[in-house]
N, C-alpha and C positions, 0 to 999 in steps of 0.2 A: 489579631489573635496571637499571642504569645506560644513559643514550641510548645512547650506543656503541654498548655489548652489544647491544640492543633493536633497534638496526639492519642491524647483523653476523646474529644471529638472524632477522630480516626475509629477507634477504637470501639466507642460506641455505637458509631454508624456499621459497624463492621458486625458487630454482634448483634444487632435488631436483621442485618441483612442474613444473617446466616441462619437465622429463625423463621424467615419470613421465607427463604428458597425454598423450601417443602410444601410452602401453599399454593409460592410461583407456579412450579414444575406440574400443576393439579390444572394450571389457566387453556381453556379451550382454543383452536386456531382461532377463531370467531371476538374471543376478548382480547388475545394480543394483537388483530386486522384493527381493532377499533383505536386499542392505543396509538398502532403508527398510523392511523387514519387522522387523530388528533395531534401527532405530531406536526404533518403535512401541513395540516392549518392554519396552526402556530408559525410554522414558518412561513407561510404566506402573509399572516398576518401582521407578523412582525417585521416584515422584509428588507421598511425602511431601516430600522433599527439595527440589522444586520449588514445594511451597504454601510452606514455609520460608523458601526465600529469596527470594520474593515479597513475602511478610511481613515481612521485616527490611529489604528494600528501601523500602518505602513500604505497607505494610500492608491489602495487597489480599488479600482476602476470599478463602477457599479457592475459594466456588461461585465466583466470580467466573475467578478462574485457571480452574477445569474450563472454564467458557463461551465465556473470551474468548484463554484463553491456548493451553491444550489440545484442547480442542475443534476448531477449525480447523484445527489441525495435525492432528491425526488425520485430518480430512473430506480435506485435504490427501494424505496417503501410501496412505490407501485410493481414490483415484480415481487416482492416478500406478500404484500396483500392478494396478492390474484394467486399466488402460487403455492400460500402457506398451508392451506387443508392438504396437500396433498405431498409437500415436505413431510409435515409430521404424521402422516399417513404407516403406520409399520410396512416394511418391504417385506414380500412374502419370496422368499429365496428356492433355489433346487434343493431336495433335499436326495441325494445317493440313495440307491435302491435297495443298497445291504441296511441301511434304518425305517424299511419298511412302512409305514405308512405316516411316521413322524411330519410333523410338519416345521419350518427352521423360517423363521422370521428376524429383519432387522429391527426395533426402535429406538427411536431416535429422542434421546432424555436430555434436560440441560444439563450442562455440566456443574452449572451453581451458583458462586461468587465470583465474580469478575471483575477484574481491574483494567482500565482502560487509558493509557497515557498517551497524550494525543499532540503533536508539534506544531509548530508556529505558522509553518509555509499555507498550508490549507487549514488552515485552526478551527473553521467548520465545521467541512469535508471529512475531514480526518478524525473529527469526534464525534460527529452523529453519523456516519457511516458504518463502524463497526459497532456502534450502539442499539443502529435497526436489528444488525444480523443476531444481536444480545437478547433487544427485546424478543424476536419472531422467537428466537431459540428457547426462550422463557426463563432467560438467569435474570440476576442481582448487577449491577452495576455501580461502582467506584467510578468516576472519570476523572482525571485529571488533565484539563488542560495545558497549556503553553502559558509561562508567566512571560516571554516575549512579545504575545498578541494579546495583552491585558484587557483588552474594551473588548474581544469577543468572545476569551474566558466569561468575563463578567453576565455576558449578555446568554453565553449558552448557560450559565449558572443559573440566571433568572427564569429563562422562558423554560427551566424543566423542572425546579422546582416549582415552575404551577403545573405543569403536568404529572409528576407524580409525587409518590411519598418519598422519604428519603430511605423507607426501608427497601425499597426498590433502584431507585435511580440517586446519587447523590453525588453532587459536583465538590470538589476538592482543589482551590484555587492555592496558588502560592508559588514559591522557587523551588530549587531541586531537596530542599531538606524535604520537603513534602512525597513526593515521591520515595525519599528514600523511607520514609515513616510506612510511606502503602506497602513498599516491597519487602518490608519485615515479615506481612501479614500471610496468612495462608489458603491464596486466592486459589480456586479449582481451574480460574486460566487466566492467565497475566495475556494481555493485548498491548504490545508496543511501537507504533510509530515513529523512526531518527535516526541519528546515526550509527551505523555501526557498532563504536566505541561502546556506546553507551548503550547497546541491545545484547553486549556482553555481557554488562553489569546485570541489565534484567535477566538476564538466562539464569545469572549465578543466584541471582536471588530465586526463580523458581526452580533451579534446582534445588534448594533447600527444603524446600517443601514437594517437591516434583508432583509442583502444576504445570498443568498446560500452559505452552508460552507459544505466542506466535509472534514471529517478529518482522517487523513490515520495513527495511533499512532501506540501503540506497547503492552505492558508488556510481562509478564512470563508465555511462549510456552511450556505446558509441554511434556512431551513421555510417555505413557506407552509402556512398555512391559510387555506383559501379556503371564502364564505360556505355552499355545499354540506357540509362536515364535520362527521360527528359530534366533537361540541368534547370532552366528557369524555373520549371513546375516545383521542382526538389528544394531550389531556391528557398521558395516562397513557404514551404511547408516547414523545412527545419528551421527559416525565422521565427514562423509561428511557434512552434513547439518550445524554441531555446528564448523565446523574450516574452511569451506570457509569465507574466507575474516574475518578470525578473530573471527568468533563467532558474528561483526558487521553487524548483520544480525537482522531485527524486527520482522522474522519469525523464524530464529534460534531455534532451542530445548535451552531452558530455565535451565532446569530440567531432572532428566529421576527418572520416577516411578518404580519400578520393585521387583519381590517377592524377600522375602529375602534368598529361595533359588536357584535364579539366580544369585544373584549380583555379586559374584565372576567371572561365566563367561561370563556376559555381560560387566564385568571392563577390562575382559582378551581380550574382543573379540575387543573393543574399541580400547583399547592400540594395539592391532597386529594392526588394518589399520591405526591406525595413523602412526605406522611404516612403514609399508607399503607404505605411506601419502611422508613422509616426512622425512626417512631416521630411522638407527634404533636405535641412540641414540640422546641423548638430543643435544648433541653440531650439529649433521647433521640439527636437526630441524631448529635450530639458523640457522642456516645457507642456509636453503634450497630457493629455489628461489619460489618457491610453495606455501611460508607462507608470508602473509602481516604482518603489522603492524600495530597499536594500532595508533587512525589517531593523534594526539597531548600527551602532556605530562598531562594535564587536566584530561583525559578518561585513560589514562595510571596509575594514581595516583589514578583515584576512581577504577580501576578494580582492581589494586593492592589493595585497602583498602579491597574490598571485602574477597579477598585471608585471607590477615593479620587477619582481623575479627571472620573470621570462626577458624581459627588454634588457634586462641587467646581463641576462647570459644570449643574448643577440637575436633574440624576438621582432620580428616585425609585425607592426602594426597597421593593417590593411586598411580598418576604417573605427572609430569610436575613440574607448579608453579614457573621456571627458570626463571628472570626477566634481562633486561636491561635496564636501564632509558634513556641510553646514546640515545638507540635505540628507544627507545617506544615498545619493545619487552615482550612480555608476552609470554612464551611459552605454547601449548597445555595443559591443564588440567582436572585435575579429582580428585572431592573430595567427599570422605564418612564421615557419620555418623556426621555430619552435627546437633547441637545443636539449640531448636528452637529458635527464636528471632535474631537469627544471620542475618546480612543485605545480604547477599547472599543470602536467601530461601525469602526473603523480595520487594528486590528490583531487577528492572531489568537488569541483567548482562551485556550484550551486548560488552561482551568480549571473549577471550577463554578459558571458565571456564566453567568444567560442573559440579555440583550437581548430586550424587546419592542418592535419596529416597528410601527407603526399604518400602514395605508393606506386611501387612500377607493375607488379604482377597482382591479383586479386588473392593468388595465396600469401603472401607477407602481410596483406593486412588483416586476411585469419589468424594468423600468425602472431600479429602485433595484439589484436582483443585476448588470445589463448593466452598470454604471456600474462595479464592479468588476472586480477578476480571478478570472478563471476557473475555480470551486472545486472541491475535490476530492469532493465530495456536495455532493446540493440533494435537499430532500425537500418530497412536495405533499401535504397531505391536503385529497381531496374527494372530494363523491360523483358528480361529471359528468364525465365520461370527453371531452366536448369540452373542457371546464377544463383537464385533465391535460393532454391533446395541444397545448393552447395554449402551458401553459408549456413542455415538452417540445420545441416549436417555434423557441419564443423565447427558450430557454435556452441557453450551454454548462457544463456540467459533467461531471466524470468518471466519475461517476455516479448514478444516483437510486433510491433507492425513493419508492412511492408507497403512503399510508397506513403506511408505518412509518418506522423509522430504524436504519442501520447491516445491514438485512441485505443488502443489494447486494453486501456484503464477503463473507459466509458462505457463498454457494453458489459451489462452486469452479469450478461452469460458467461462471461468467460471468467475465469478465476486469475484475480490478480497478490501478486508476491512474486519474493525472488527464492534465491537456490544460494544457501554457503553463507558469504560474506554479504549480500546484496539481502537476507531475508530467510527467514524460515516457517513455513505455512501458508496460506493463501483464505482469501474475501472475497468476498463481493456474490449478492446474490445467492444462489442455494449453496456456492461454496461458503460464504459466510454463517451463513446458517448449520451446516456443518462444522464447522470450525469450532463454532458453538455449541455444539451437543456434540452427548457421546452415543455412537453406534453400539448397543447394547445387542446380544446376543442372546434368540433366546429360544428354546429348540421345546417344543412339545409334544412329548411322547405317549404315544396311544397305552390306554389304558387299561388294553384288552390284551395287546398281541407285544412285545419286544425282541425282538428276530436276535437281538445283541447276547441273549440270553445262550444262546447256547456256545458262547465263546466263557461262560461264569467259570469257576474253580469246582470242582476239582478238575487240574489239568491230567494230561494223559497221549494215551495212544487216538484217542479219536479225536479231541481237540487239534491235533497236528495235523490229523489224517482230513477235517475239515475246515481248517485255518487254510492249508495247500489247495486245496479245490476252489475255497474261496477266492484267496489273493491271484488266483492263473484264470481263472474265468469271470470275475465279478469287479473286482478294480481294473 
């Protein structure tokens, strides 16, 4: 489809959707359960078709898809279906005594049209996730996937245009002119999943129109391990965390903090589960079906530069760092002693590359996270619950687990997003649903009696004389 058309089409779909939000906003908890009831479906249905083009996207492991891609979505549509009568339920609020028998209620309305732009890493995940919290909320949907993960664009394109109309739900494939055509547009809440940089642009763009924008970014997720830790156990957990799906993870461990009489066997405890992971020498890793790939040659070539960078200014390389271009293959890594200024301790990785930080005292390495921005995880392993609350004190982040990594994301009770540079607003579950609708205010005043009434004009000597009795006994 040629710009033109692509924007003629925009355009169109955009004014059927802004017609159709006032019939939306009218649909019962009971018909939006049944939509994400048949979304569920579909995705079971189609399942193979989604490890497929998964696979030809960058060659992420079936379990992998179930765990990281499906999985979540599903925990997703079953807490929006059991929970939704009573999200959009009005909240019946205090109402102050000086408003007399008034009664002050919350509801909870969609916001509207929504645009939805959704990244390569989780290109799923990350598009029908904020989609559930869309539908439960009762808006209009634009999605725009990732033209990086092209076969699962395609395929979330297909399985929702048979689930809905396009004056409802309507996918918008392409590269960034496409997006830049949606963000012209005057959505009532822009949804953006990526990097930073470019969740600037979306701001500016909803500040133009001041819509709602929630912005879902990322940076550099640090780890302590603090001298309390079982170090093998920690091992094993920040492998998991930093090499599922490549390290392409925006919660991913970043970094790991750790005394500098651990480091040896937190580097030893790392390397055993990655062997354990994914075979016990370099050539099985290459090889292993367990391990994706670096999703283009683009991210391949900056992760590589990362690598390059650090060794160049006196990096050691503890274990990994095997490359293939042919492939987009990084293999598992681990680098110490790390000189500063080096763009690896700088920028955000978002590959399989981990950084080891050495510290002497536990406060230099709150110290060293404070000196940055603000990230989207930070994780602690220890076993002294005053250590935890220390850091927990002296941190910000947008979120944390403690003794593991990446599950803060999974439970959909909790609300996930970051704070500043790492994100602005938060998902998942009834924070999504929120996110989605506006808390409307709406206060109903008896018909018979309004107490306010004797505060009316004309003002005087008795207004004063009962404004004063009021404000020293009543507020």
């Amino acid at each position: 489809m040629s710009e033109k058309n692509t924007k003629a089409e925009i355009l169109r779909v955009f004014e059927l959707q802004k017609k159709f939000k006032w019939s939306l906003r009218q649909t019962t908890a009971q018909e939006r359960r049944e939509k994400l009831k048949k979304l569920k479906e579909k995705i079971f249905a189609e399942s193979e078709n989604l490890y497929q083009a998964l696979w030809q996207d960058y060659k992420k492991p079936r379990e992998e898809a179930d765990l990281a891609e499906v999985l979540p979505v599903i925990a997703e549509i079953h807490d929006s279906v059991k929970n939704l009568p009573d999200w959009m339920r009005p909240k019946v609020v205090e109402t102050p005594i000086h408003l007399g028998t008034a009664r002050s209620e919350i509801h909870y309305e969609p916001l509207g049209q929504t645009l939805i732009i959704a990244p390569w890493n989780y290109p799923f995940n990350l598009s029908i996730a904020p989609l559930i919290s869309a539908i439960a909320a009762g808006n209009t949907v634009m999605l725009k996937p990732s033209e990086y993960a092209p076969h699962t664009a395609e395929f979330l394109a297909r399985i929702l245009k048979d689930l809905f109309y396009e004056e409802e739900v309507a996918v918008f494939q392409g590269d960034a002119s496409v997006s830049t055509e949606l963000l012209k547009l005057p959505f009532d809440h822009m949804f953006f999943t990526g990097a930073p940089s470019i969740g600037k642009v979306v701001m500016k763009a909803a500040a133009e129109h001041l819509s709602v924008c929630t912005l879902e970014l990322g940076g550099k997720s640090p780890v302590i391990v603090e001298n309390t830790a079982d170090v093998r156990e920690a091992g094993k957990r920040i492998a998991w965390g930093k090499w599922v799906n490549a390290g392409q993870t925006c919660i991913a461990p970043d970094y790991v903090l750790v005394s500098e009489d651990k480091k040896e066997a937190l580097i030893n405890a790392i390397h055993d589960a990655v062997k354990s992971f994914y075979g016990q020498t370099p050539i099985e890793w290459r090889n292993s079906a367990d391990f994706c790939r670096i999703v283009n040659k683009r991210h391949f070539d900056r992760v590589k530069g990362l690598i390059d960078d650090a060794k160049k200014r006196g990096a050691q390389v503890a274990f990994g760092a095997d490359t293939d271009e042919h492939d987009n293959y990084i293999s598992p890594t681990v680098i110490t002693d790390i000189a500063e200024g080096s763009r690896i301790l700088e920028e955000e990785i978002f590959g399989p590359v981990l950084p080891i930080v050495t510290y002497r005292h536990l406060d230099e390495a709150l110290e060293y996270i404070r000196r940055g921005e603000k990230p989207l995880a930070l994780y602690v392993f220890s076993s002294s619950e005053s250590t935890i609350e220390n850091v927990l004190r002296n941190t910000a982040a947008g979120g944390t687990s403690i003794n593991d990594c990446l599950m803060q994301f999974v439970n959909p009770k909790l609300p996930f997003g970051g704070c500043n540079n790492s994100g602005l607003g938060r998902y998942h579950g009834h924070h999504g649903f929120k996110a989605f609708s506006h808390e409307r205010a709406v206060f109903k005043q008896s018909r018979l009696f309004n107490p306010m009434q004797i505060f009316y004009p004309p003002y005087g000597g008795q207004f004063r004389e009962t404004f004063q009795k009021f404000i020293r006994h009543i507020m």
